[in-house]
C-alpha positions in Angstrom: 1.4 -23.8 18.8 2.9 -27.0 20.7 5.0 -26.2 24.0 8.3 -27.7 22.5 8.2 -24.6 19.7 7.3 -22.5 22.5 9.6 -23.1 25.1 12.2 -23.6 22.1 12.0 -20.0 21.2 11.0 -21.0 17.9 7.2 -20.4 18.2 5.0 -17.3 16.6 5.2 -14.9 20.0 9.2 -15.3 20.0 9.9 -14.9 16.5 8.2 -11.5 16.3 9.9 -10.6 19.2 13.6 -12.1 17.9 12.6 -9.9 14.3 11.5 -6.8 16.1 14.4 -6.5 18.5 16.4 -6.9 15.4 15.6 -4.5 13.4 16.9 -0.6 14.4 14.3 1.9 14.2 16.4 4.0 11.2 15.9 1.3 9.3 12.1 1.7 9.7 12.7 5.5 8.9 12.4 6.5 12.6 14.2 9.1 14.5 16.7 7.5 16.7 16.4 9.5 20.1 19.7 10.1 22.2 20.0 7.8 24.6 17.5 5.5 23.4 18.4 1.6 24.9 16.5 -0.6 22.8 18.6 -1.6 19.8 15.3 -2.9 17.6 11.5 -1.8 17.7 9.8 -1.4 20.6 6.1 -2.7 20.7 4.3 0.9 20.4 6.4 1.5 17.0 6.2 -2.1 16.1 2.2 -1.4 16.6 2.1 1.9 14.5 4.0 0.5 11.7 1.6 -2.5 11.1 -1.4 0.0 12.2 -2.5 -3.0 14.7 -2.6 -2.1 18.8 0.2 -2.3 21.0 -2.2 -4.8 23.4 -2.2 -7.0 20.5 1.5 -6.9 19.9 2.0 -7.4 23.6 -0.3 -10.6 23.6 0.9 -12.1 20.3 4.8 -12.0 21.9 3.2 -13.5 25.3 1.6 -16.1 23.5 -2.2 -14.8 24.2 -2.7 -14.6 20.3 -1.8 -17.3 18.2 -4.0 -16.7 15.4 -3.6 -13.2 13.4 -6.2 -12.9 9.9 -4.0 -12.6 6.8 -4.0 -9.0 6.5 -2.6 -8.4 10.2 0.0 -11.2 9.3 0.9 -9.5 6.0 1.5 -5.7 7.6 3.4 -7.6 10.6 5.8 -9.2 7.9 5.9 -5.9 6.3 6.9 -3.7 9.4 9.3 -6.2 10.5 10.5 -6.2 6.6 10.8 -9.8 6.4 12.1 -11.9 4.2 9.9 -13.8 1.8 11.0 -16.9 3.3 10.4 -15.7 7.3 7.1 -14.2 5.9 6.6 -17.5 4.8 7.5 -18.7 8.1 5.4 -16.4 9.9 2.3 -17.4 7.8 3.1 -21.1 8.8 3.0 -19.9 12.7 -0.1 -18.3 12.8 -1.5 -20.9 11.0 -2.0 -19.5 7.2 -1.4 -21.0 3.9 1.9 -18.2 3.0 1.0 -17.1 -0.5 1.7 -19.2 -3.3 4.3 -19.0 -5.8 2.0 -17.1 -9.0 0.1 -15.5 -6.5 0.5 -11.3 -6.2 2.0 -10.0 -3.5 1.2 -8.0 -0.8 4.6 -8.3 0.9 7.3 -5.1 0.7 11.1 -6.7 0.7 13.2 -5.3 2.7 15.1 -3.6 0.0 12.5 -1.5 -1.2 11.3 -0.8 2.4 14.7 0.8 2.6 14.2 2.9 -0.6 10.6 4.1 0.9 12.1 4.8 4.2 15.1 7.6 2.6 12.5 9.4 0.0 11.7 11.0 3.0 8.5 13.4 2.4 8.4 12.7 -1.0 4.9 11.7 -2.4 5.0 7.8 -2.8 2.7 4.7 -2.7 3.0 1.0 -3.2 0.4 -0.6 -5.3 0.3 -4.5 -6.1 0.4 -6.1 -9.4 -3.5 -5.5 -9.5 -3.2 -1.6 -8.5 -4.2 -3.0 -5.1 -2.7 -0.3 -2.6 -0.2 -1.9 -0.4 1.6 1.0 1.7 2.0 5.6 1.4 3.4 7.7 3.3 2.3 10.8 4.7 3.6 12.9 1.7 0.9 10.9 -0.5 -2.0 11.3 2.3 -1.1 15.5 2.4 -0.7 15.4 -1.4 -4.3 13.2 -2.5 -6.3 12.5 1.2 -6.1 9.7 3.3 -7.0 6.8 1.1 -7.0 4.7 4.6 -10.0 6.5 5.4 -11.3 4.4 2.4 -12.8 0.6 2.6 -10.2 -2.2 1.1 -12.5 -2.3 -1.8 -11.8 1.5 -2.6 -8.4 1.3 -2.1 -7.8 -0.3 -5.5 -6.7 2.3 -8.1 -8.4 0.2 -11.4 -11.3 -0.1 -9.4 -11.8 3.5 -8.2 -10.7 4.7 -11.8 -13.2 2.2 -13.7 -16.2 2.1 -11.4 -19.2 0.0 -11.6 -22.1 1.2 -13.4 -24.5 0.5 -10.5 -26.3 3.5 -10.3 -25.2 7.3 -9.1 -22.2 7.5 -7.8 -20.7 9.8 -5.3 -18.2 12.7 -6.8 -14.7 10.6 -6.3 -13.9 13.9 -3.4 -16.6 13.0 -1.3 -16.7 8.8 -1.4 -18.0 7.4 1.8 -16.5 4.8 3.9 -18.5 1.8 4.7 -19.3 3.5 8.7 -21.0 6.4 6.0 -18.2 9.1 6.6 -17.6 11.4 3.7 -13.9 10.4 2.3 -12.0 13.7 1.5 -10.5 13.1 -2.0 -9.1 15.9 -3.6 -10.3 16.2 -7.3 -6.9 15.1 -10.1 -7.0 15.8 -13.6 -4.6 14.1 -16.0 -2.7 15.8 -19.4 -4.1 12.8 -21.3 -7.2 10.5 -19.2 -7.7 8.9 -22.1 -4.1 7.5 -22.2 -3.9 6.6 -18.8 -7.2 5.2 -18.9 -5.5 2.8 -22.0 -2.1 2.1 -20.0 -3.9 0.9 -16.7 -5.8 -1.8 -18.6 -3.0 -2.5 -20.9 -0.8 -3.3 -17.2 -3.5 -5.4 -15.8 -3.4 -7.5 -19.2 0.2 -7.6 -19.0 -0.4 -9.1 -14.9 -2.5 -11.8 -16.0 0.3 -13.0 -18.1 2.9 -12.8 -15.4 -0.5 -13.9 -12.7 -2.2 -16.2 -14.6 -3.4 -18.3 -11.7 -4.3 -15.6 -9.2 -7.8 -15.4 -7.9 -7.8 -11.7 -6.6 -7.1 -10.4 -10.2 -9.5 -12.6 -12.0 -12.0 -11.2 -9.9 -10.8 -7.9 -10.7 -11.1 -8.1 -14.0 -14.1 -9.9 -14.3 -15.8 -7.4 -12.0 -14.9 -4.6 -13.8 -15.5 -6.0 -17.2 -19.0 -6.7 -16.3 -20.0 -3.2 -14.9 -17.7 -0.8 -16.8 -17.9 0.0 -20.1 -15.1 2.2 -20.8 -12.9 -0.5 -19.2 -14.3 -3.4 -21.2 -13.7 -1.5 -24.7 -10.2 -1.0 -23.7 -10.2 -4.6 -22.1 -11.0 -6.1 -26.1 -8.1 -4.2 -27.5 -6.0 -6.4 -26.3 -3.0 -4.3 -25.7 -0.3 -5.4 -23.3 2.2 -2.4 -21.9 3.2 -0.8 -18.5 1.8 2.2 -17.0 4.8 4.0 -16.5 4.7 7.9 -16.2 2.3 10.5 -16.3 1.1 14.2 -15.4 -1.2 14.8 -13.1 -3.0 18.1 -11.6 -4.5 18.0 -8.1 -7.0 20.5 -6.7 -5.7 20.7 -3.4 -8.2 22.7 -0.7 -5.3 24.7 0.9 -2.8 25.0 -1.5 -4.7 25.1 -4.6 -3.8 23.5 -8.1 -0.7 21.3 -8.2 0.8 19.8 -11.0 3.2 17.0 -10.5 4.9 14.1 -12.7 3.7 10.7 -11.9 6.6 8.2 -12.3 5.6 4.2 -11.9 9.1 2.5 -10.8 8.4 -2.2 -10.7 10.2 -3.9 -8.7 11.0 -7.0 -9.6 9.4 -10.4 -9.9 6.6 -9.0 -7.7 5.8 -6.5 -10.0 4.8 -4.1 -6.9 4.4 -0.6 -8.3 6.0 2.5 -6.1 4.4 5.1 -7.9 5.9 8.5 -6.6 4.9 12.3 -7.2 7.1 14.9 -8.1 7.0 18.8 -9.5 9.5 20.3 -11.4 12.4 21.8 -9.3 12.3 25.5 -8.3 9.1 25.8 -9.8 5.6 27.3 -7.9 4.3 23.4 -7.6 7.1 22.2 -6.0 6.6 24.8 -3.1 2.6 24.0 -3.3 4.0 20.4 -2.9 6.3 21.2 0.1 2.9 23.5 1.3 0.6 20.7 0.8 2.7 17.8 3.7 2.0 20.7 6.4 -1.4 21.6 5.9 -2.1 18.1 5.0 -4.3 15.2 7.2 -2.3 13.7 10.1 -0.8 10.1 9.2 -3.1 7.0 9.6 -2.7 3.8 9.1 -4.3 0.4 7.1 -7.5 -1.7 8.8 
């Protein structure tokens, strides 16, 4: 970055600093500590909510880093919850194309950030318009595992749900992460797989409509075409709808069985999908499901 944006204020180091210290940590869904001074984010919870190191976030403000990778530039712009037009910004600063107009979209708006902060423990995940996981919470880890635990690749619900015919495959509870740890999934069974199976390809057809342009979910598509044959019958359908509820029963090692409703909420022009998890109230499941964010994994975040 040239000295006059620097010494202006204006370059990458103090702009993540100006948007940290702006933003209050309730707004993040952090406790706010009595006596607390700093008004914004300090650097350690700046770190933790974009799962990068607090040395990093201290040399990117100094100046020492100028040149974050997309993905670290994308979880900064979400913890900060910019704007699409300072994530935009951001991009520019480190030095990265910002996404295009047509392309998905990683990023969480604000407003929704706000939303996910107040659910509080309930079981929720962001997934992009390609079923691309984008954020959980610690209710969703308890509820299904850690899917951080899983490569990028894994992370992508189509994708785990229509694998690749390239051989054997590991039982989806005991994947393996691409250092060969076993991944702890817990086993989910659906009221109707065959209908979910139908609505998850019927959403991706209905994203290449609103996405016609976008690499990531032609690649997608093409992949799983290719290698899967359940998905590529449903593919030639041609059906177009939105995967929008279902029922789901998860195997959970310390709790046992627990059935929940599935509800898929869009936001907007992004089409992100917050999917959340939910049993009935005062039923048995929905004390398994207050059970299951005790005895579930500790929080982790993204790499």
């Amino acid at each position: 970055m040239d000295s006059m944006s620097t010494a202006s204020g204006a370059g990458l180091g103090a702009m993540i600093r100006t948007w940290r210290e702006r933003l209050p940590p309730s707004a993040a869904g952090l406790p706010v500590a009595r006596g607390r001074r700093a008004a914004g984010l300090r650097r350690e919870e700046l770190a933790d909510l974009a799962g990068v190191s607090v040395d990093y976030v201290v040399r990117l403000e100094q100046g020492r880093a100028t040149t974050p990778s997309v993905s670290v530039a994308a979880s900064l712009a979400r913890a900060l919850q910019l704007s699409t037009a300072e994530r935009d910004h951001l991009y520019r600063l480190a030095r990265l194309a910002p996404p295009v107009n047509g392309a998905i979209s990683d990023h969480l708006p604000p407003g929704v950030q706000r939303v996910l902060a107040r659910l509080g423990d309930v079981a929720v995940a962001v997934f992009a318009a390609d079923w691309q996981l984008v954020w959980c919470n610690r209710g969703w880890a308890a509820l299904l595992g850690d899917p951080w635990a899983a490569p990028p690749r894994r992370r992508n619900f189509a994708r785990d749900r229509f694998p690749v015919d390239v051989g054997p495959a590991l039982p989806r509870s005991r994947l393996r992460s691409s250092g060969g740890t076993p991944i702890e999934r817990w086993p989910v069974t659906e009221a109707d797989r065959a209908a979910t199976d139908a609505a998850v390809v019927s959403d991706l057809r209905r994203a290449t409509g609103r996405f016609p342009h976008d690499s990531r979910l032609a690649a997608l598509i093409r992949e799983l075409n290719a290698g899967n044959t359940r998905f590529a019958e449903l593919w030639a359908t041609g059906e177009v709808a939105a995967h929008r509820e279902d029922h789901k029963t998860i195997d959970h090692p310390s709790v046992g069985p627990v059935t929940v409703d599935c509800d898929v909420l869009t936001d907007g022009d992004s089409e992100l999908k917050i999917v959340i998890m939910t049993a009935a109230p005062g039923s048995e499941d929905e004390t398994k499901l207050r059970l299951t964010a005790i005895t579930g994994p500790p929080a982790t975040t993204p790499n």
